[in-house]
C-alpha positions in Angstrom: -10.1 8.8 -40.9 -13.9 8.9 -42.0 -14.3 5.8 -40.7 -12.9 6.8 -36.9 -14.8 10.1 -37.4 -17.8 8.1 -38.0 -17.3 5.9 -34.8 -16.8 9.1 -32.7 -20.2 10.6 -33.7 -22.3 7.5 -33.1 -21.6 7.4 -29.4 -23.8 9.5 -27.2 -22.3 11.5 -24.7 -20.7 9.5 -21.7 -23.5 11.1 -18.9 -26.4 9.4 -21.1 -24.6 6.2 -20.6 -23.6 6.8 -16.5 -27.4 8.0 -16.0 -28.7 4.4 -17.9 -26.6 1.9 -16.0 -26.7 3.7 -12.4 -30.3 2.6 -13.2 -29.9 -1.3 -13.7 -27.5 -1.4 -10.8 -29.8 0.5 -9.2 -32.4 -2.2 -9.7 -30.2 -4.6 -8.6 -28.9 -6.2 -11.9 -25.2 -5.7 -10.9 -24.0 -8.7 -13.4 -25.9 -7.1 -16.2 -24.2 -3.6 -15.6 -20.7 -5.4 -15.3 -21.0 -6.7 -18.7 -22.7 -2.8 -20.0 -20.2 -1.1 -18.4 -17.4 -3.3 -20.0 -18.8 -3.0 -23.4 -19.6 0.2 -23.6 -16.5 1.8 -22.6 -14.2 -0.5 -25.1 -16.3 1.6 -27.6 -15.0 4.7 -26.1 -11.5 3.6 -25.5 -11.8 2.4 -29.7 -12.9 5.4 -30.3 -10.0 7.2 -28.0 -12.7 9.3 -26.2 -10.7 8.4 -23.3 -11.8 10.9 -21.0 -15.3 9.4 -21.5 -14.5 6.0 -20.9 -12.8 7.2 -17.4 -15.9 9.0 -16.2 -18.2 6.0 -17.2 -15.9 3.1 -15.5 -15.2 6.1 -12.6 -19.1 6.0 -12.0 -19.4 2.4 -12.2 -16.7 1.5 -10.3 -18.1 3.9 -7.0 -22.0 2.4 -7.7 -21.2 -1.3 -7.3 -19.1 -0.2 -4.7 -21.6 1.5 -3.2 -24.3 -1.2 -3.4 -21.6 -3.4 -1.9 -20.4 -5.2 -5.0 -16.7 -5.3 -4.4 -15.5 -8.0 -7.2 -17.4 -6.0 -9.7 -16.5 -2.5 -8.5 -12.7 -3.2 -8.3 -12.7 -5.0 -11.7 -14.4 -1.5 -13.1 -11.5 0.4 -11.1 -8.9 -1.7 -12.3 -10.3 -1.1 -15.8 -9.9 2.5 -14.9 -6.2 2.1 -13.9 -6.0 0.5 -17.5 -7.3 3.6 -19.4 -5.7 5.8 -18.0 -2.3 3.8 -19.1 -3.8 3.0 -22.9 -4.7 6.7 -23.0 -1.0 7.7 -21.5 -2.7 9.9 -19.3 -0.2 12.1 -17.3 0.3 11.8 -13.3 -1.6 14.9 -12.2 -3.8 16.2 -8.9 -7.2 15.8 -10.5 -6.6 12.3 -11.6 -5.1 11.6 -8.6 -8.5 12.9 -6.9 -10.3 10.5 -9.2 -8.8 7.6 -8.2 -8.9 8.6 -4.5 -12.6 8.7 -4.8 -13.0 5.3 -6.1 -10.8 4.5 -3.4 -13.1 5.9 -0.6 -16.3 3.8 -2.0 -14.2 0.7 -0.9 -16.3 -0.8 1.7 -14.8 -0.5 5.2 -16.4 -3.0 7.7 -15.1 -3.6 11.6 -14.1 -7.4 11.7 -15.3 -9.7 14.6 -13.8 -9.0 17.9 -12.4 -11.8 20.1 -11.8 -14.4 17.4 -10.1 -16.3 20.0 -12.5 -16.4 22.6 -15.8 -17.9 20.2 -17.9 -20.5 21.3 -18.8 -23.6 19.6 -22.2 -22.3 18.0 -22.2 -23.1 14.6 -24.3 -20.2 13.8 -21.2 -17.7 15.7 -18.8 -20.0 13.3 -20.5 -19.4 10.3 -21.3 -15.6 10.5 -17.7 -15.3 11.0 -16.1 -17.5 8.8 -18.4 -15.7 6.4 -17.2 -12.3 7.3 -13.2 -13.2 7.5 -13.7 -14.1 3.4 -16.0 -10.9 2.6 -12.6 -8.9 4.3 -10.6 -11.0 2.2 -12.1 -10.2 -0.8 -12.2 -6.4 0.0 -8.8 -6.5 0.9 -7.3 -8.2 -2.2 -9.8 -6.2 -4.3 -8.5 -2.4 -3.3 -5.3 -4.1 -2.9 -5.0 -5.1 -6.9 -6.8 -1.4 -7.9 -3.6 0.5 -5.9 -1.0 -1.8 -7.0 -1.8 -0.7 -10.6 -2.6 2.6 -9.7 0.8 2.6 -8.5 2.6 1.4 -11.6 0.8 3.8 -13.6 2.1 6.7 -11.4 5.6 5.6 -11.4 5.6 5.3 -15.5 3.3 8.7 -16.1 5.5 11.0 -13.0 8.9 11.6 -12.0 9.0 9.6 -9.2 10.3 5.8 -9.8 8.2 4.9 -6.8 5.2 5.8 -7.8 2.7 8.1 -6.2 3.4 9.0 -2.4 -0.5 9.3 -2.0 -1.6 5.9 -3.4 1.0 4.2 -1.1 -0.4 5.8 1.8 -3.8 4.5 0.7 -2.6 1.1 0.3 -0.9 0.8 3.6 -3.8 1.9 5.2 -6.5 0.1 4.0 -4.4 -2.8 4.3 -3.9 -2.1 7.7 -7.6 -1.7 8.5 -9.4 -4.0 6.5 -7.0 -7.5 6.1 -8.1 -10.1 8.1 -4.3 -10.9 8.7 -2.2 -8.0 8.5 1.1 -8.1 7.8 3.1 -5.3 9.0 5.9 -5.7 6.7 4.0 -5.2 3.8 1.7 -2.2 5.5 5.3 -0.5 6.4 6.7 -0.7 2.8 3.8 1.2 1.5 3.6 3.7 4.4 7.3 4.1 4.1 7.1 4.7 -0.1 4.3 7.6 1.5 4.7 11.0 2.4 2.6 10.7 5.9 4.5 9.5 9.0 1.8 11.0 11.4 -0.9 8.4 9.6 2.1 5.4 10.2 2.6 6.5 13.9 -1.1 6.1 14.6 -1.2 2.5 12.7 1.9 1.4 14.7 0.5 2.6 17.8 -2.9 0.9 17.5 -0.5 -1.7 16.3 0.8 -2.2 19.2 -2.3 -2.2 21.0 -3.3 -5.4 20.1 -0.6 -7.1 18.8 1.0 -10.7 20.8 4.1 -9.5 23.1 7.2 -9.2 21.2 5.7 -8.2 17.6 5.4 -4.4 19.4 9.4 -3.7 19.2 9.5 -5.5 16.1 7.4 -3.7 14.2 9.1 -0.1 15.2 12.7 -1.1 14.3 11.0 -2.6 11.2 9.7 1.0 10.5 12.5 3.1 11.3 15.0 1.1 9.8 13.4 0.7 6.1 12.9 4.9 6.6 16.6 4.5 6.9 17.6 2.4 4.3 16.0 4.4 2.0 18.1 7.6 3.5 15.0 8.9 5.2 16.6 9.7 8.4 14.1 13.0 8.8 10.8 11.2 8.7 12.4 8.2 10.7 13.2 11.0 13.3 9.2 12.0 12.7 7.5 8.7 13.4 10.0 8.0 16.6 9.1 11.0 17.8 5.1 10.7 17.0 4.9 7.6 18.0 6.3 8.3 21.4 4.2 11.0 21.9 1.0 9.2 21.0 1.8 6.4 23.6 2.2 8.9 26.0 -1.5 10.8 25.6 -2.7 7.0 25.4 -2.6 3.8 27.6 -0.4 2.0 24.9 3.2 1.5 26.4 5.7 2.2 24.4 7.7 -0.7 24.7 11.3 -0.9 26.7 13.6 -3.5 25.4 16.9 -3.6 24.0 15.5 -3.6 20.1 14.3 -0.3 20.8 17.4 0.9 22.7 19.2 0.0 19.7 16.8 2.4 17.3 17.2 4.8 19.7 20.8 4.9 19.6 20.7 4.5 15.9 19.1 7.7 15.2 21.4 9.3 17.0 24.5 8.0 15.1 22.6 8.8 12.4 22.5 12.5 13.2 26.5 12.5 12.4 29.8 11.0 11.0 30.6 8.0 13.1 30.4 4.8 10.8 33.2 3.4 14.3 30.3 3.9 16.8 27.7 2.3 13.9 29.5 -0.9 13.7 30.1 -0.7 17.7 26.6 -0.7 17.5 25.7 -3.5 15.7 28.1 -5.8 17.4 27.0 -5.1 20.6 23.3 -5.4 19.8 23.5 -8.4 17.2 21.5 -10.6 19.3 18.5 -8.1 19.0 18.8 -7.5 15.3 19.1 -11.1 14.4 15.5 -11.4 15.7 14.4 -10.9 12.4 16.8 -11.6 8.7 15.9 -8.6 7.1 17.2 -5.9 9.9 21.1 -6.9 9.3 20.0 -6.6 5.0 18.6 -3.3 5.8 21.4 -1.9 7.7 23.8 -2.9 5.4 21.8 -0.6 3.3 22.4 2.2 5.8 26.1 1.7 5.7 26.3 2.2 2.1 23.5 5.1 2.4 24.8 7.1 5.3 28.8 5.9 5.6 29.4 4.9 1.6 29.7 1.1 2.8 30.1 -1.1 0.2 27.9 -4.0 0.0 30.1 -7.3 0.3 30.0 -9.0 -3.0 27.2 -12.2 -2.3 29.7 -14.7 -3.7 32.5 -14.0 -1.7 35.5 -15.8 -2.6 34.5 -16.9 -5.8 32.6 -13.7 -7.1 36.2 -12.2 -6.8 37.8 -14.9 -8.7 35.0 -14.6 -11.7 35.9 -10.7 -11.5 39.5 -11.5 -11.7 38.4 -13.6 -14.8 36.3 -10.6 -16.5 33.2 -12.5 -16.0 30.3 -10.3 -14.7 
């Protein structure tokens, strides 16, 4: 005990150590900082002055942020993520704030317009070959920082799926900043979130810009994960936003017989009619087979809304292993 007593009182006070190394990444040593910043806080965390160690590698992470040093600041933010699960520090607002704010100091830069239509110039080429990797790297750096925020939150709260508000950050900056988004992943997260407003406004600037046919996709993709997770009322939400947006905008809201079929669904939803579900599907199998995971996702439904049971995966034979008392 004198011995951790001893290591407690030899270490300064955490702003003496955030006011020194602002200063050498000031100056511009930012691999020289990494390596301070590092080392100083596994003295803190030794020491279990967490609470230090989260306002120095809070700091640090923002700074190289700041000065544009994204591998550096989002291995300091991941560090973060790390004390705060070594320290078993609980799910709350204020350290929800924290991480928000490191998450604002991720860089947000407008890619290139018109990849398709550049030139031969090498010098074009270059500048945005250059700037499809810097997104990259931005992308997969905030990317890593919220996937561990997230775990932390669903160990250290209630909910299993971690924190409503970190998923909504992740969808959106991977939305925004990806050089090659992928709307399947940005609607898991936005789905896991608490804000369909924010998802109707990616989906319609979505479908903005999007190649014809990815529009209609990407809505039944939203509504029916909303739904296989027994959502119905913010499904109802985004439908609705998202229909409204496209109608104070020049964004059409696209007419085909995928989105007929949403339409429809949402209002079976609305009651007890697992006969006019099924009618449904039938008739409209040719649009949900576009994509494999729809008919997955409203088998979920079934169960959800209609208690469906799932069909057992092995069929014939996963009968005959029950029948056996083999699991």
């Amino acid at each position: 005990m004198s011995n951790e007593r001893a290591k407690r009182a030899t270490l300064p006070p955490a702003q003496q150590n955030i006011d020194k190394l602002e200063k050498v990444v000031s100056a511009g040593n930012y691999y020289g900082a990494q390596q301070m910043y590092k080392s100083i806080t596994a003295r803190y965390v030794s020491a279990q002055r967490f609470s230090e160690a989260l306002d120095i590698l809070q700091s640090g992470a923002r700074i190289q942020l700041a000065h544009g040093q994204v591998t550096c600041g989002a291995e300091l933010a991941l560090l973060f993520v790390e004390t705060l699960r070594k320290g078993k520090i609980p799910y709350d607002s204020e350290t929800l704030d924290r991480l928000e704010k490191i998450y604002e100091a991720f860089p947000r830069v407008p890619l290139p317009q018109h990849l398709n239509h550049l030139g031969d110039d090498d010098d074009d080429i270059q500048q945005v070959s250059e700037a499809l990797g810097a997104a990259k790297i931005r992308a997969e750096g905030c990317s890593s920082f919220l996937k561990a925020a997230i775990r932390w939150s669903a160990e250290f709260a209630a909910n299993g799926y971690g924190s409503p508000e970190l998923h909504i950050m992740l969808a959106e900056y991977t939305y925004s900043e990806s050089p090659e988004v992928d709307m399947a992943k940005v609607t898991y997260h936005f789905v896991r979130g608490n804000n369909p407003m924010k998802f109707a406004s990616a989906l319609v600037n979505f479908m903005e810009k999007c190649y014809p046919g990815e529009d209609d996709l990407a809505i039944a993709r939203a509504i029916l994960r909303y739904l296989s997770y027994g959502n119905l009322r913010d499904a109802n939400k985004l439908m609705d936003e998202m229909k409204k947006q496209t109608e104070s905008t020049e964004v059409e809201f696209p007419q085909t017989e995928l989105t007929q079929f949403i339409d429809y669904l949402l209002q079976t939803m609305e009651r007890d009619a697992l006969p006019l579900f099924n009618m449904l599907r039938a008739n409209f199998k040719s649009s949900i087979d576009r994509e494999p995971s729809f008919s997955e996702m409203l088998d979920d439904i079934a169960e959800k809304f209609y208690g469906v049971q799932r069909r057992n995966p092995m069929g014939m034979f996963g009968d005959i292993f029950k029948m056996m008392g083999v699991e």
